[in-house]
Each structure stands twice: as structure tokens, then as C-alpha cells.
C-alpha positions as CSV (number, residue, x, y, z in Angstrom):
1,X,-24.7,0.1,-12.8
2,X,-26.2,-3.2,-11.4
3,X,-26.7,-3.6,-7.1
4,X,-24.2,-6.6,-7.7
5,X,-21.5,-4.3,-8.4
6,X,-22.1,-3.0,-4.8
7,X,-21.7,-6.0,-2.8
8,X,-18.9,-7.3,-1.0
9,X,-19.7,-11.1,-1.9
10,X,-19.3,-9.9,-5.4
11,X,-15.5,-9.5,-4.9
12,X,-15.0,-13.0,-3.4
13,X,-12.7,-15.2,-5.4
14,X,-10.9,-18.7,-4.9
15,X,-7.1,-18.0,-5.2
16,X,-5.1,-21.2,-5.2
17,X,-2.7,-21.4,-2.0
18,X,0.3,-21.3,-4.6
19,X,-0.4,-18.7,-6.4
20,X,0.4,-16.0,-3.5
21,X,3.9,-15.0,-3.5
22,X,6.4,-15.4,-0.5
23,X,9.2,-14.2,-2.7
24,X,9.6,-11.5,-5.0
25,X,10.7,-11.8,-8.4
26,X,14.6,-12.2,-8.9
27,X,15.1,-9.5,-10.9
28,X,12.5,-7.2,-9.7
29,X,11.3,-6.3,-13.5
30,X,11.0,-9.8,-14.4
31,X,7.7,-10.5,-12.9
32,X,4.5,-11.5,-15.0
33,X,2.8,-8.2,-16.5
34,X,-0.7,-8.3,-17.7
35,X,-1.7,-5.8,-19.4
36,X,-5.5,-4.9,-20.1
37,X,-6.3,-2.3,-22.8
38,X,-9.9,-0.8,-22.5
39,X,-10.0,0.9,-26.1
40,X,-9.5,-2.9,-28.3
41,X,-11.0,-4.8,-25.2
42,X,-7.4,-6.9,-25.8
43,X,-4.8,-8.4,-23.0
44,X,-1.6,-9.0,-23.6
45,X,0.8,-10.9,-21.1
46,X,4.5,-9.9,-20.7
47,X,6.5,-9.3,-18.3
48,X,7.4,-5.9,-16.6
49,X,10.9,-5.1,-18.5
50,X,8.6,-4.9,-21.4
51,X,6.4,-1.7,-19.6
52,X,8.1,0.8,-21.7
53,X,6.7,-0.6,-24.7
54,X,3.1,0.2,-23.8
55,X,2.9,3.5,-21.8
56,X,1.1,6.2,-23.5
57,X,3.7,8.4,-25.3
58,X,2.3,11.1,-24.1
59,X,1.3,10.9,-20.5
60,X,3.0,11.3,-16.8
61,X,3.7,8.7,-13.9
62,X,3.2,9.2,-10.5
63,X,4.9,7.3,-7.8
64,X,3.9,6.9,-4.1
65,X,7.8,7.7,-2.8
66,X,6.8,6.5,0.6
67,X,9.2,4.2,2.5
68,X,8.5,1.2,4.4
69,X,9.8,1.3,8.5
70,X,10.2,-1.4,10.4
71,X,6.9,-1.2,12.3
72,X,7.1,-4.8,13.6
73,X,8.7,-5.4,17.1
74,X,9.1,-7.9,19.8
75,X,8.8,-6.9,23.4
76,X,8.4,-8.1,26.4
77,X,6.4,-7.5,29.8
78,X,7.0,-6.3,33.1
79,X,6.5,-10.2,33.8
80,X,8.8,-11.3,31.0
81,X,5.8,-12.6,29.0
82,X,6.4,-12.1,24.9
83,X,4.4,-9.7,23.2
84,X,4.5,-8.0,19.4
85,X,3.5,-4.9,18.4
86,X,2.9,-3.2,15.2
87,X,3.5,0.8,14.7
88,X,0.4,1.6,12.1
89,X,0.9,5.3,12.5
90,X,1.9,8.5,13.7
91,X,-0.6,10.7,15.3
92,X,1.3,13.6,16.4
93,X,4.7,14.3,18.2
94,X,4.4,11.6,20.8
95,X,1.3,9.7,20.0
96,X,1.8,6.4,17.8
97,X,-1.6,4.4,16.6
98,X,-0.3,0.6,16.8
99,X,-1.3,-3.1,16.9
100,X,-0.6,-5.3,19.8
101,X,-0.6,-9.1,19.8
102,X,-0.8,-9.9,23.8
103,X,-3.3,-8.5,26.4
104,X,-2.6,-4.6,27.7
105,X,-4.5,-2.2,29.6
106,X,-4.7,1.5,29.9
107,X,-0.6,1.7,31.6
108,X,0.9,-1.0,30.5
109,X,4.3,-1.2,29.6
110,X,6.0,-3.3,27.0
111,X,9.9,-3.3,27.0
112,X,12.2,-3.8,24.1
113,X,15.9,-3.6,22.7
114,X,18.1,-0.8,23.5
115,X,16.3,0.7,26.6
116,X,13.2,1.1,24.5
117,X,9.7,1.1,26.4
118,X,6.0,1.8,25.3
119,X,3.7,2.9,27.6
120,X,0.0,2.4,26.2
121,X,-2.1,5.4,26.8
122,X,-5.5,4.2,25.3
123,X,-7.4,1.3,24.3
124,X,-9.7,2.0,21.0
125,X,-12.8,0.1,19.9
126,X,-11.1,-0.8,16.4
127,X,-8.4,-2.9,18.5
128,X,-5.5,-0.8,18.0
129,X,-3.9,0.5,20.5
130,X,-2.2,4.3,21.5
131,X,1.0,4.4,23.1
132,X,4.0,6.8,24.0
133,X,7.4,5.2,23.2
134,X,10.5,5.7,25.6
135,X,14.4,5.5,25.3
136,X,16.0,5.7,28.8
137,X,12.9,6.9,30.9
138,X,12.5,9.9,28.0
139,X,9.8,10.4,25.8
140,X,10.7,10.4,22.0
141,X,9.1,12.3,19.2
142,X,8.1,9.7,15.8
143,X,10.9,11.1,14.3
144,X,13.4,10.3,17.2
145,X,11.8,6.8,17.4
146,X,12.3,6.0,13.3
147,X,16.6,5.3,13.9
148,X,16.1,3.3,16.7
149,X,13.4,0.6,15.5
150,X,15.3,1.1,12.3
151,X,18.1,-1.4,14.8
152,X,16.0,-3.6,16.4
153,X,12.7,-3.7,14.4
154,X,11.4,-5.7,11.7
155,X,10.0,-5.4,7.9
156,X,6.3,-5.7,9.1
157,X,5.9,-8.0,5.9
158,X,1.9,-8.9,5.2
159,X,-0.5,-11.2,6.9
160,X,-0.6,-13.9,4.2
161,X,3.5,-13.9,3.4
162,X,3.2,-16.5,6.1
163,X,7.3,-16.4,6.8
164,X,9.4,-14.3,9.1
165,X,11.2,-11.3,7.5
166,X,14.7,-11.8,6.6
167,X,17.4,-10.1,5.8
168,X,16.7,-9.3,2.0
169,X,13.3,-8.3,2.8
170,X,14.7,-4.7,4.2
171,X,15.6,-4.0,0.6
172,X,12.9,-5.6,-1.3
173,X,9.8,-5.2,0.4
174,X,11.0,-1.5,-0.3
175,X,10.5,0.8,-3.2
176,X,14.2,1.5,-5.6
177,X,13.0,5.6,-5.1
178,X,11.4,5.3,-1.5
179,X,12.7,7.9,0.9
180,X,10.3,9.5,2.6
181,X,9.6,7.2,6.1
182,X,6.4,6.0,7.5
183,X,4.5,3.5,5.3
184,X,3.8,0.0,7.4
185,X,3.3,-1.4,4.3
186,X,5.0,-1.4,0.9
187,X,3.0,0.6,-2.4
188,X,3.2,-3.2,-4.3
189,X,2.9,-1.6,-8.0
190,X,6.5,0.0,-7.0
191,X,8.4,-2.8,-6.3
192,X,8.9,-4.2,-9.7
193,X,10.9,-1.1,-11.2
194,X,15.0,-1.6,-10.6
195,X,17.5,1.5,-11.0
196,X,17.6,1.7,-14.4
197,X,14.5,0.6,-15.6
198,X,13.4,3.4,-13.2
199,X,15.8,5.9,-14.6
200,X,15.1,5.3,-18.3
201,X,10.8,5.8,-18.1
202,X,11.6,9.0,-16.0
203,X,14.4,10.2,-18.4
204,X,11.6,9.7,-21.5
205,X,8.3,10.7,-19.7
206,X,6.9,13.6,-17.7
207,X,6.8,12.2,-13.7
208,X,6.8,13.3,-10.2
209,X,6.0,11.9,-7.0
210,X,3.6,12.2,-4.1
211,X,3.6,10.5,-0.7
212,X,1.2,7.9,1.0
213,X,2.2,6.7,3.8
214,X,0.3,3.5,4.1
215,X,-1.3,2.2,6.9
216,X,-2.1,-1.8,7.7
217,X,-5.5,-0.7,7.2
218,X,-4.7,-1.5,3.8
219,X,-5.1,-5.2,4.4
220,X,-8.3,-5.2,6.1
221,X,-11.3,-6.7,4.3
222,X,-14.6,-5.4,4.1
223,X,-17.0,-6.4,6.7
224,X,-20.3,-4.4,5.1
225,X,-22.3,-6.0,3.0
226,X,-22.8,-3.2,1.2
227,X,-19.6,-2.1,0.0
228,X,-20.8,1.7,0.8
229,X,-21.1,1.3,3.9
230,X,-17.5,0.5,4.5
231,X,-15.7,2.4,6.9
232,X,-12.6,3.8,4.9
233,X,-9.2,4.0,7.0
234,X,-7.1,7.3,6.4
235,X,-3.7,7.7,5.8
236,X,-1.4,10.8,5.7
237,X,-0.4,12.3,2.0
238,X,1.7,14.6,0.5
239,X,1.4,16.3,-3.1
240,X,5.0,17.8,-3.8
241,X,4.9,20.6,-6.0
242,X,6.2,19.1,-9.6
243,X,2.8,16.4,-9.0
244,X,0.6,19.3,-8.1
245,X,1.0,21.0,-11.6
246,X,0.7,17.7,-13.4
247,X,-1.9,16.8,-11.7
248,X,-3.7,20.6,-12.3
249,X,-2.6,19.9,-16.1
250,X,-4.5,18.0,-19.0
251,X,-1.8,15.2,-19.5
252,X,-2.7,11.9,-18.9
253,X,-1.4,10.0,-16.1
254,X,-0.1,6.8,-15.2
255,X,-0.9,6.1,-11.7
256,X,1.7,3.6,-10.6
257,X,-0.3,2.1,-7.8
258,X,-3.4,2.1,-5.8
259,X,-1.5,4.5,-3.5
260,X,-0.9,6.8,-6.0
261,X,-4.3,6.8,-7.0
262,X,-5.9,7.2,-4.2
263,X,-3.8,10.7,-3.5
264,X,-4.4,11.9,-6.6
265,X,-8.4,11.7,-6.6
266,X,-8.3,12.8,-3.0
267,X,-6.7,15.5,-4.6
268,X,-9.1,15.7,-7.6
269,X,-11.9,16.2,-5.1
270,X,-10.3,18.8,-2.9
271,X,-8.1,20.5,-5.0
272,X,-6.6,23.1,-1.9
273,X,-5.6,20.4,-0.3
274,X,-2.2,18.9,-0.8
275,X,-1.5,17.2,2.7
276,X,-3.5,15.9,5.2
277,X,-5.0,13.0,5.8
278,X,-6.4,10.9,2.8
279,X,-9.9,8.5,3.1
280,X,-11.0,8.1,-0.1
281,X,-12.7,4.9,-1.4
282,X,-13.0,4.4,-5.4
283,X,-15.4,2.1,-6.4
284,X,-17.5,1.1,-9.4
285,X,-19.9,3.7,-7.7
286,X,-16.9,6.4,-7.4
287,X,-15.0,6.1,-10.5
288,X,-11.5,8.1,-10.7
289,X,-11.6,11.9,-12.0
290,X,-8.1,12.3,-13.2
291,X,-5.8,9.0,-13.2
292,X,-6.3,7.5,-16.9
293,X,-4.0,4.6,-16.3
294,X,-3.5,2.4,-13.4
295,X,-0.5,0.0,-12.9
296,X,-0.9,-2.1,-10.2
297,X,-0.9,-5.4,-8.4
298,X,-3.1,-8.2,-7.8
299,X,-4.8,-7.6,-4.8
300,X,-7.1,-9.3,-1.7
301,X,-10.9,-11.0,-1.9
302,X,-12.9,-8.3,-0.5
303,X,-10.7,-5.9,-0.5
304,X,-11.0,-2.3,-0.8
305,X,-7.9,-2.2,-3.1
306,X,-9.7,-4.5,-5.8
307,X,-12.6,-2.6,-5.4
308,X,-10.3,0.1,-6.9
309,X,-9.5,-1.8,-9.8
310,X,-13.2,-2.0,-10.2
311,X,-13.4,1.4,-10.6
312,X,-11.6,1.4,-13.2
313,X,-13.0,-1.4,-15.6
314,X,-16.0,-2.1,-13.8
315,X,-17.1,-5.5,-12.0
316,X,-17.5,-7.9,-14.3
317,X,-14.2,-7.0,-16.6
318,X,-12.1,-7.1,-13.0
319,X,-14.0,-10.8,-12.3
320,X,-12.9,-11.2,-16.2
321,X,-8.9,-10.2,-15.5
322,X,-8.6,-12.1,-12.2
323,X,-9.7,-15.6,-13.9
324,X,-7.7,-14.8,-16.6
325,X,-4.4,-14.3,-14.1
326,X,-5.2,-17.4,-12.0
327,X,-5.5,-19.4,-15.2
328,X,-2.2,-18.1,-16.6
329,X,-1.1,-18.7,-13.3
330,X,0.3,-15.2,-11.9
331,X,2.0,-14.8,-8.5
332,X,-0.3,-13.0,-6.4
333,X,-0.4,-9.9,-3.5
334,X,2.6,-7.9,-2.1
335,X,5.5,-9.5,-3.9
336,X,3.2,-11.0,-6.6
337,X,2.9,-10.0,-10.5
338,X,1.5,-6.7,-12.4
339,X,-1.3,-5.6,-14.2
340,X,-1.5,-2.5,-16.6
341,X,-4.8,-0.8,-17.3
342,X,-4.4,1.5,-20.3
């Protein structure tokens, strides 16, 4: 493997501003799929209805069944100054890990909708923020927290959709088989499937799901020059039972996004493990152990999500694939087009 492989400026690219999608696809399945087949060295473009036609006969998906809250609200302070602040996760009962746009200190409080308050209880050197939230002057477990900012919150859509949420985002920026609350960020690769094409890959292939809840850590470049010597966030996982004896089994899986995949080789690499907290960072230097297929987005310059892909197909083949989308003009990012790695 060559030292360029490792370096962050290696995964720099020039994405045209139109290419990044605001919108998704109207239907879902009828975005853009490219799909890249390893074995003939061959891409074929199509569109995502068309995904049956090239899975494996023989292999098993696994989706990330996480579901999207609505992390992003607007507050106010004591003074009646505006501030936002974005949930990123839960730490425990009480304790929530969040973003705030606006100046706090250790004791400030931020007031909201429906007799809703956070108190922050500690300032962290990453810039986020812990806080204890508050309906009526009592303190509310995460759990007790989800309904309420279910009312008054918002769809904490990405960075670069550069456009408030509106009402069809609750929906769309949200998986068809999502049920399992906490992500603060969508698993893209999901969003394409609709009911039934959902219902007709699981009737004919072996699947299960397992749960990522992902974090806005997602979105964050990497700094290092040295990839390596990135950081990696964590995020909290889950393995149910029907993915844990697929994943112990010799069938090949589809890994239907870089959520997905990241839970499994977690998994592949501490196999007692089936929840906990996830930190794993595949790269061309830590290539996958078990996923043999990966569906997924276009992602981020420097991001760890396209180092992924990398992983997969190496460097120069991912450098390869990415042209190849801008020139065939794909849409781009959360609510962008698909790519298929057989």
C-alpha cells in the first residue's frame, strides 16, 4: 500500500455546488445507482429500483434500523437572546452530549417550548456541550425527553443541505424500517428503499438488522494529516440476535450502509460484544473482515465515511468512482444517489 493512501489530502475532491442534493429523490428508489463490480473491474449505472437485479443470490442484508430524533431546537436565554442546540447523544439517564450555537457557561440555562429547560453541566474541549434537560422544574430521563422534542424539535438535517427542515423532511430524512430512536443523523444508504421494494429483497434474501445510532460526529472531517492519527467518534450499537448468527455464519453480506458496516466489523473484531459503544475506523490500512458488499452513498471530502469506501476498493479505484459520478452527474451526500460495491 502506498503512504498516499494514508493521507487526508488524498481524499480532497472538487464537487460542483449542484451536484449536492437538497431534495431527495421523488420516489425514494428512483435515485441514480452506480454500481461497481470488483471481479470484471465493470460499472454499470442504473437507478435503485433496479438493486434486486444485482444482489448476490446468495448473500444477506443488514440494515442500520436506527431512527432519526429531532435533535435540533431553538431556545432562548434567561435574557431572551436566541440560541440553538443540537442533542448529539445520550450518555446516561440524565446526561445528554449536545451542540450549542450561542455562548454558555458551566449553569447556564437555555429555555424552550412547553416548559422545557436545559441546564448545561459541563463545557468539553471538543466544543460540545453536557446538559441536564427539564420539563416543569423536573429532571427528565432521555427517554422521557424523546416525546417532547418529538413536538417542538426539528429534523437536525446536515450542514451542507443549506435549507431549514420542513415538514416532509420528518418522513424522508428517515429510514421506511427505522424504529429504534436516537440517531442525529440519518444512515443515507437507507433512505432510497420504499415499502415494497423493502418488503420484496427481504421476502427473497436472508436479512436482519442491527442498530447505530449515529452521532454528528459523522460529518466531521479529518483534521490529521495522517489519516491514522484521526481521532474516531463513538457511537452506541446494537446486534439483535437474528444479525448475530448471520454475522457468526459464512454467508455473504450486504452491508446496506456505512453504519451497517461499521457495527458489523466492530463486531468482527470483538466478537462478545454485541452492544456498546462502537469506534471503529476502516480504512485502506483496516480493510473490512466480514461485510463483502457495501451499498452506500456518496459521501464528504475528507471524510472518514469515504475513507470507508476506500477500504473497500482501495484509493485510487474510489478517486476512479467519484470522477466517474461527478461526470455522470450524480446528486451527492444525505439525500443524494447510490453506489453498489459487489
Amino acid at each position: 500500500m502506498s503512504n498516499k493512501e494514508l493521507l487526508t489530502s488524498s481524499y480532497d475532491f472538487t464537487l460542483p455546488d449542484e451536484l449536492i442534493a437538497s431534495y431527495p429523490a421523488s420516489p425514494r428508489d428512483h435515485a441514480k445507482l452506480l454500481v461497481y463490480d470488483r471481479a470484471t473491474d465493470t460499472i454499470t449505472h442504473t437507478f435503485f429500483y433496479n438493486l434486486e437485479e444485482f444482489l448476490p443470490k446468495e448473500c444477506a442484508l443488514i440494515f442500520n434500523d436506527t431512527k432519526v430524533i429531532k435533535a435540533r431546537l431553538f431556545g432562548q436565554k434567561p435574557s431572551g437572546g436566541k440560541i440553538e442546540l443540537l442533542i448529539n447523544r445520550a450518555l446516561n439517564a440524565c446526561d445528554v452530549n449536545v451542540y450549542i450555537r450561542g455562548k454558555v457557561k458551566a449553569g447556564s440555562e437555555i429555555f424552550f417550548e412547553d416548559n422545557l429547560k436545559a441546564k448545561v453541566t459541563k463545557l468539553n474541549d471538543d466544543g460540545s456541550r453536557e446538559v441536564n434537560f427539564y420539563q416543569n422544574d423536573t429532571l427528565l430521563r432521555f427517554e422521557d425527553l424523546l416525546p417532547i422534542i418529538d413536538k417542538i424539535g426539528h429534523i437536525p438535517l446536515p450542514p451542507y443541505i443549506q435549507r431549514a427542515d420542513e415538514d416532509e423532511d420528518a418522513n424522508e430524512y428517515q429510514s421506511v424500517f427505522a424504529c429504534q430512536e436516537g440517531a442525529v443523523a440519518a444512515p443515507t444508504a437507507s433512505l432510497h428503499f420504499t415499502p415494497a421494494q423493502h418488503e420484496r429483497i427481504c421476502k427473497n434474501h436472508k436479512h436482519a438488522y442491527v442498530t447505530l445510532h449515529v452521532g454528528s460526529g459523522t460529518f466531521k472531517p479529518v483534521e490529521a494529516d495522517i489519516i491514522t492519527e484521526h481521532p474516531m467518534h463513538s457511537e452506541y450499537y446494537d446486534i439483535s440476535p437474528q444479525a448475530q448468527a448471520i454475522l457468526d455464519s459464512n454467508i455473504p453480506i450486504v452491508s446496506v450502509g456505512t453504519t451497517s458496516t461499521r457495527t458489523i466489523e466492530f463486531y468482527a473484531r470483538h466478537k462478545e460484544q454485541t452492544k456498546g459503544e462502537a469506534n471503529l475506523f476502516l480504512h485502506p490500512n483496516n480493510k473490512p473482515l466480514r461485510v463483502n458488499h457495501l451499498l452506500t452513498n456518496f459521501h464528504l471530502p475528507k471524510s472518514t465515511l469515504l475513507m470507508l469506501v476506500a477500504s473497500f476498493v482501495g484509493l485510487q479505484k474510489t478517486q476512479e468512482l467519484y470522477a466517474e459520478a461527478i461526470k455522470e452527474k450524480y446528486r451527492f451526500y444525505s439525500y443524494g444517489d447510490a453506489m453498489l460495491i459487489l
